[in-house]
C-alpha positions in Angstrom: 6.3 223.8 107.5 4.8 223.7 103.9 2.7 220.2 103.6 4.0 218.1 100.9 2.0 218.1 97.4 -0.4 215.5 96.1 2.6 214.3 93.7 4.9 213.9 96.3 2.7 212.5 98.7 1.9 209.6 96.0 5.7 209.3 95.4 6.7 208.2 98.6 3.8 206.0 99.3 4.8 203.9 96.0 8.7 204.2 97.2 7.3 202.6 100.4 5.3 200.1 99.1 8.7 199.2 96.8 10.5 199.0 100.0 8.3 196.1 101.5 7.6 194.0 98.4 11.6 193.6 98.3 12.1 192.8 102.6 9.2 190.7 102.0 10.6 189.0 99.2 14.0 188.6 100.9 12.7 186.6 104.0 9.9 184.4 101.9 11.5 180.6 102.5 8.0 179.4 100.7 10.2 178.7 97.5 12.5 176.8 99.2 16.2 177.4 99.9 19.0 178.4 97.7 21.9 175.6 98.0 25.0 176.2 96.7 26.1 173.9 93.9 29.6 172.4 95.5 29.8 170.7 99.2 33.5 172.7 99.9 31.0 175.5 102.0 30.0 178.2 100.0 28.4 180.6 101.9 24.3 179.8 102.9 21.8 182.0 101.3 18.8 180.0 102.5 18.5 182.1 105.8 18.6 179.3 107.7 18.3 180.4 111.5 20.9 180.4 114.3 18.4 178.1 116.6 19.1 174.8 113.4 22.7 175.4 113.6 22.5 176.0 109.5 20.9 172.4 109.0 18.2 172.3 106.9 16.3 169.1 106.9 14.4 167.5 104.3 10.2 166.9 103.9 9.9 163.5 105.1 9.9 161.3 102.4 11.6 163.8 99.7 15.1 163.4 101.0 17.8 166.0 98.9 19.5 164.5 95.8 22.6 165.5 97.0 24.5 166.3 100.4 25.1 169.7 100.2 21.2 170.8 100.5 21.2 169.0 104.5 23.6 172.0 105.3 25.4 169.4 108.1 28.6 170.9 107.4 30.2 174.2 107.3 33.2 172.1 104.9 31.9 168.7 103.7 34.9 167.7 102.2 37.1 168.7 105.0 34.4 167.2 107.7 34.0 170.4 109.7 30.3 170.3 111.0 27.9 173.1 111.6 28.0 174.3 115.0 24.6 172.1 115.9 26.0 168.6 114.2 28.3 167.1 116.8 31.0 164.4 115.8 31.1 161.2 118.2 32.7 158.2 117.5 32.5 154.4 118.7 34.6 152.6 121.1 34.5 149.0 118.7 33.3 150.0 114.9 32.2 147.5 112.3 35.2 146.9 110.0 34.2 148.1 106.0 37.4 147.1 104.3 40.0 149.2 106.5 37.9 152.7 105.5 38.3 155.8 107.4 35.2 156.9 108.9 33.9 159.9 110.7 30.7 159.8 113.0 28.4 163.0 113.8 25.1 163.9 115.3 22.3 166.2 115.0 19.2 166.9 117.6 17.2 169.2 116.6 16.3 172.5 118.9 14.9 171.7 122.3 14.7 167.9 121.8 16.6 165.5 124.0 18.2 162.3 123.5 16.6 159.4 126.1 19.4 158.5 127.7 20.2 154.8 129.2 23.1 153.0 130.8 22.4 150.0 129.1 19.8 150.2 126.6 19.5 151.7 123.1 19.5 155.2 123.6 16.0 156.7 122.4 16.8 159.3 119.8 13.8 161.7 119.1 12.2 162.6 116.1 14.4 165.1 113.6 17.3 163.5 114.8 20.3 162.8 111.9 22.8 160.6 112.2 26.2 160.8 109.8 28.5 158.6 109.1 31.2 159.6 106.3 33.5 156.9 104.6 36.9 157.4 103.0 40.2 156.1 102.3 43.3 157.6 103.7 45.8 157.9 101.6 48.7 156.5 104.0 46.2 154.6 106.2 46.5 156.4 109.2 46.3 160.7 108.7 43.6 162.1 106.9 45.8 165.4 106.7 48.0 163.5 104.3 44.9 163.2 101.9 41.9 161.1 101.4 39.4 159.6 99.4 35.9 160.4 100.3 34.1 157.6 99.2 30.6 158.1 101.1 28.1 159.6 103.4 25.2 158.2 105.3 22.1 159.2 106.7 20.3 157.4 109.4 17.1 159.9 110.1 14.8 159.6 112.8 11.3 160.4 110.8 7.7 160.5 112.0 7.3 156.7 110.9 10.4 155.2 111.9 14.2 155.5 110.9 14.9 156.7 107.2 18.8 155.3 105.7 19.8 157.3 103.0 23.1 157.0 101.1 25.2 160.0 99.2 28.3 159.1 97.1 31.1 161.8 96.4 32.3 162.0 92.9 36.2 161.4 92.3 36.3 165.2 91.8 35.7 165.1 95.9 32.9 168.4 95.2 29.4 166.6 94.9 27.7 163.7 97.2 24.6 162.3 95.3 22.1 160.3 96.8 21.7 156.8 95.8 19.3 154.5 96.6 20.2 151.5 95.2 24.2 150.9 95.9 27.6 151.3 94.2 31.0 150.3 94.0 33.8 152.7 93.3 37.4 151.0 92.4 40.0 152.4 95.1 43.3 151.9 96.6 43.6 150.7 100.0 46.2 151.2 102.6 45.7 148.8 105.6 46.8 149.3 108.9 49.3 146.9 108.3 50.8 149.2 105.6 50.3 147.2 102.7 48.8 148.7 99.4 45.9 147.1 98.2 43.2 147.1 95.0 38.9 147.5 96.2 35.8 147.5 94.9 34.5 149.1 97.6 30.5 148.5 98.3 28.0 151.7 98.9 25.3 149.9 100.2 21.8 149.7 98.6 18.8 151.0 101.2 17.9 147.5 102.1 21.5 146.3 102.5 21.4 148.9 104.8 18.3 147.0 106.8 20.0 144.0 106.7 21.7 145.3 109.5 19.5 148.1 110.7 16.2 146.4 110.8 13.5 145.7 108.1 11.7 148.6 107.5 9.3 149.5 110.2 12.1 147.8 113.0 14.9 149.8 111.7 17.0 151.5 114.6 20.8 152.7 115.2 23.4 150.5 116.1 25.8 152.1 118.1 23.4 154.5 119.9 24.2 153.1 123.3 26.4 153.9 126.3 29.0 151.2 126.0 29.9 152.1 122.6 29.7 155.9 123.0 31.4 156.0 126.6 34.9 157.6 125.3 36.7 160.6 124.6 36.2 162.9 122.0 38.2 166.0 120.8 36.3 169.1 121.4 38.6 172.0 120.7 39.8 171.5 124.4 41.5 168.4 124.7 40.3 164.9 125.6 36.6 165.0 127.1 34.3 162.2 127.7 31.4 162.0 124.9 28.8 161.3 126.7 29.3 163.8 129.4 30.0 166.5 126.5 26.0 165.8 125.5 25.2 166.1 128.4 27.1 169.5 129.0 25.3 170.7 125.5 21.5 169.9 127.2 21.2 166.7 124.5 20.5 164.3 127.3 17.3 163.8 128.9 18.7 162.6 131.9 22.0 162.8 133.7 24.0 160.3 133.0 26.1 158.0 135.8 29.5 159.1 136.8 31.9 157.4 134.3 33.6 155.1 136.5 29.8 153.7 137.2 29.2 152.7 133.4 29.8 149.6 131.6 31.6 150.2 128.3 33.4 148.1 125.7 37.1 148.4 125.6 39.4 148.9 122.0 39.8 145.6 120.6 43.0 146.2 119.5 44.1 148.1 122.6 45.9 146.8 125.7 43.0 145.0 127.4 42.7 141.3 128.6 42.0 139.0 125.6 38.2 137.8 126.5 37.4 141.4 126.8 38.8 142.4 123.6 37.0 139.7 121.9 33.5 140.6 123.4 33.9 144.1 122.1 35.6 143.4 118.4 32.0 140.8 118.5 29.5 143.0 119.7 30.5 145.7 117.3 30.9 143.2 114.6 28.8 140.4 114.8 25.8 141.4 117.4 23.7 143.6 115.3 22.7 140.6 113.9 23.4 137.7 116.1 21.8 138.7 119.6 18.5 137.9 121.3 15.0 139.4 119.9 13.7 140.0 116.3 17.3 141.0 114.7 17.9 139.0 111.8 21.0 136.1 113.2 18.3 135.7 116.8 17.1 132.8 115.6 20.0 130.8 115.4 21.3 130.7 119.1 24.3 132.3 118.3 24.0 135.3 120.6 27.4 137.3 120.5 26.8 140.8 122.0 28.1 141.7 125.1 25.4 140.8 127.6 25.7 137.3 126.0 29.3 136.5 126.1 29.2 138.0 129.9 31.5 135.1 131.9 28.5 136.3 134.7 25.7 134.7 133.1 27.3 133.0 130.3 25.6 129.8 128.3 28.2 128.6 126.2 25.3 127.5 123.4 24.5 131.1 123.1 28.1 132.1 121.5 28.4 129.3 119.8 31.2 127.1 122.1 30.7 123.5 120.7 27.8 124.5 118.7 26.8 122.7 115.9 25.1 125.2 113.5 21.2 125.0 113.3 20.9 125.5 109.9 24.3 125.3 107.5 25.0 123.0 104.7 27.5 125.0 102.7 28.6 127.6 104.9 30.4 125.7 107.9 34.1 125.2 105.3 33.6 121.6 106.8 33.4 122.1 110.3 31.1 121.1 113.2 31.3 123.7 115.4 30.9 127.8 115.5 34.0 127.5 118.1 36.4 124.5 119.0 38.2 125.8 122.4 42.0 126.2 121.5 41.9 124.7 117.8 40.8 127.7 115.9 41.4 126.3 112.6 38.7 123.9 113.3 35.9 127.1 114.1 33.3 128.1 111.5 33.7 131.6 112.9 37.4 131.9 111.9 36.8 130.1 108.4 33.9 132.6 107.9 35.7 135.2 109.0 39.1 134.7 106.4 36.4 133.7 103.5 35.7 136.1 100.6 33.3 133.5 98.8 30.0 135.5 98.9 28.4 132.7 100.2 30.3 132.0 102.8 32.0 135.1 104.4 31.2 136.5 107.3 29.5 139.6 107.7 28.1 138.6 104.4 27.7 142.2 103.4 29.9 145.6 103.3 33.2 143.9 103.0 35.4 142.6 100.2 38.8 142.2 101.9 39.9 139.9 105.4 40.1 141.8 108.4 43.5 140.6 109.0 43.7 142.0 112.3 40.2 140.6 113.8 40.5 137.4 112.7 44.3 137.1 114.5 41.8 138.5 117.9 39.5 136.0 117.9 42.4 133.1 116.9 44.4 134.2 120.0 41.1 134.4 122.2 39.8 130.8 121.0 43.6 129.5 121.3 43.0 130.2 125.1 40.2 128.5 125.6 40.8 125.1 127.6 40.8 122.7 125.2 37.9 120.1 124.6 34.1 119.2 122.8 33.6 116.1 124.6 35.6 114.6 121.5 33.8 115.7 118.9 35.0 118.5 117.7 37.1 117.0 114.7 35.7 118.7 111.2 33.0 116.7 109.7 35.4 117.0 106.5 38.7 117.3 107.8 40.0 117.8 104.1 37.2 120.1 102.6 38.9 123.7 101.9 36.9 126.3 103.2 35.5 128.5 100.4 34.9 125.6 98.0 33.0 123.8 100.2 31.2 126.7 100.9 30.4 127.5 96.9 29.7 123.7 97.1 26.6 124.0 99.5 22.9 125.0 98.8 22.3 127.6 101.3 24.0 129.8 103.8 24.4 129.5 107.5 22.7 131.4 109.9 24.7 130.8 112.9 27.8 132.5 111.3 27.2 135.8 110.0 24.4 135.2 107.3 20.5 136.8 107.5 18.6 134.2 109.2 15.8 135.4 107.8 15.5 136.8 104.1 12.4 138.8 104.7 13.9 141.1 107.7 16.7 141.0 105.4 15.8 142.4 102.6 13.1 144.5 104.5 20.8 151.6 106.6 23.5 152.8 108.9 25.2 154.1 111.6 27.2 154.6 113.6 28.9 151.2 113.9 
């Protein structure tokens, strides 16, 4: 066989060299990925690997101006997840003026979730939790349309837990972070059916501390086993959540047999009263008002679950007879947090119905009366045996309740308010 000429030799050596400059260039991820410029799931050309699922998380610090760079989902604006993020949802959410939310979560590659039966669940470092807002359109399918209003980020970084907030224009094709809140004008269906205006509220990044911990203390919410013990649909039917993570290796430890666990039950569901009660409060009310550093733990008015247990209960803990510590405006003219059986005469309820900012109750991310929880809590306090050692007439029998709120010089912090404006003002989940 003839060898081949200097020419030709030359020739394919520079073809060669050709030929790896381009595979180089088509594997190099040191520019940084190519996102696509709607969130409807264009197809990836970052090369993202199989082992992330398709995420692609941000530096810390440098989070992406809009959603559609995290690659959580194969179809943001239908919801559908890459095969890594996993949707979850809560057995007693935070009410946020009747919207529609979806939960999801992602651990990265070969982490695991530290898993408790009655504790916060330790979450490691990478991990990303989402929680997308909308409004149906008829209040109860979101296959018969919906607004997306918002998604948030709770990220586990390095230094602590990161909130971050996207909002989806009307288009419904872009989610751009914001950092420092919104409102967007909507229509609301309630559960009830009825057809209502909203301003709805996108939290700012330290609204979302308010509830999730000054910076440096900020943690998740509902990461815990009696709020995540429920079914979820994973394309095979009804399966329990917290066994599914466990099936998928997220879990760091086995977790008990469900029959073993303690879990909240659906407030609305078919339940005994006190238990419904507990739950709508410790979804509602405890991620402030509990024992420790949170920012309500001050006042003595200690509503999550452990509190309120009829095992160990002290009725000045959840607020039976309890004159506030520290209210002026903010009690509507009453004495006590709760009157057993007169719920008319309760802070909690006046708080609860109020839409003065000063004196409703969570004092943030709602507008609009839950309709629906405050009837729980009136039916549970109705059937409380009756008595406050005869005291528990209102200290102003004939003050109406928001404008003797607007009257007063400060806000309560054994109903719902921030005891504490530094933690306060020191972002999510999966309430």
């Amino acid at each position: 066989m003839a060898l081949p000429s200097a020419a030709e030799t030359r020739a394919r050596v520079v073809a060669l060299s050709f030929a790896l400059v381009l595979s180089a260039c088509s594997s190099d991820k040191s520019a940084g990925p190519t996102h696509s410029s709607t969130e409807a799931g264009a197809p990836r050309s970052d090369g993202g690997s199989d082992s992330d699922g398709g995420v692609t998380p941000a530096p810390e610090g440098s989070p992406y101006q809009s959603l559609a760079e995290w690659h959580l989902f194969k179809d943001a604006k239908a919801q559908t997840p890459e095969d890594r993020v996993v949707p979850y949802g809560v057995i007693a959410q935070l009410f946020s003026d009747y919207a529609y939310k979806r939960r999801f979560i992602y651990v990265p590659e070969g982490k695991r979730i530290g898993y408790s039966p009655t504790e916060k669940w330790s979450f490691p470092v990478g991990t990303i939790l989402v929680k997308t807002f909308s409004y149906l359109a008829d209040g109860k399918d979101p296959k018969n349309g919906e607004r997306l209003l918002e998604t948030r980020l709770l990220i586990h970084e390095a230094s602590g837990w990161a909130p971050h907030t996207y909002v989806w224009n009307e288009a419904q094709t872009v989610a751009t972070l914001t950092s420092g809140g919104d409102t967007i004008d909507s229509q609301v269906v309630t559960s009830s059916g009825d057809r209502v205006t909203n301003s709805y509220m996108v939290p700012s990044e330290n609204d979302c501390r308010t509830c999730h911990g000054r910076l440096g203390h900020t943690d998740t919410l509902g990461g815990r086993t009696r709020q995540l013990d429920r079914d979820g649909d994973y394309g095979s039917g009804p399966e329990n959540q917290i066994d599914h993570l466990a099936k998928l290796g997220l879990l760091d430890t086995a977790p008990e047999p469900p029959a073993s666990r303690v879990h909240l039950v659906d407030p609305f569901g078919t339940a005994p009263i006190s238990e419904r009660a507990r739950s709508y409060l410790d979804g509602n009310c405890a991620h402030c008002h509990q024992p420790g550093t949170s920012a309500g733990s001050a006042s003595g008015f200690w509503v999550d679950y452990p509190s309120t247990d009829p095992a160990v209960i002290q009725n000045a803990h959840w607020g039976l007879c309890k004159q506030p510590t520290a209210a002026s405006g903010s009690t509507c003219g009453l004495r006590f947090d709760i009157v057993p059986a007169k719920p008319n005469e309760s802070i909690i309820v006046c708080r609860m119905e109020s839409t003065s900012a000063r004196a409703r109750m969570p004092p943030i991310g709602r507008n609009l009366v839950h309709t629906e929880g405050v009837a729980l809590l009136s039916e549970w306090i109705t059937g409380m045996p009756p008595g406050c050692g005869g005291a528990e007439s209102s200290v102003d029998a004939g003050a109406p309740g928001d404008a003797a709120a607007d009257a007063g010089a400060e806000s309560s912090v054994d109903a719902g308010a921030p005891g504490d404006a530094a933690d306060a003002a020191s972002s999510d989940g999966s309430g």
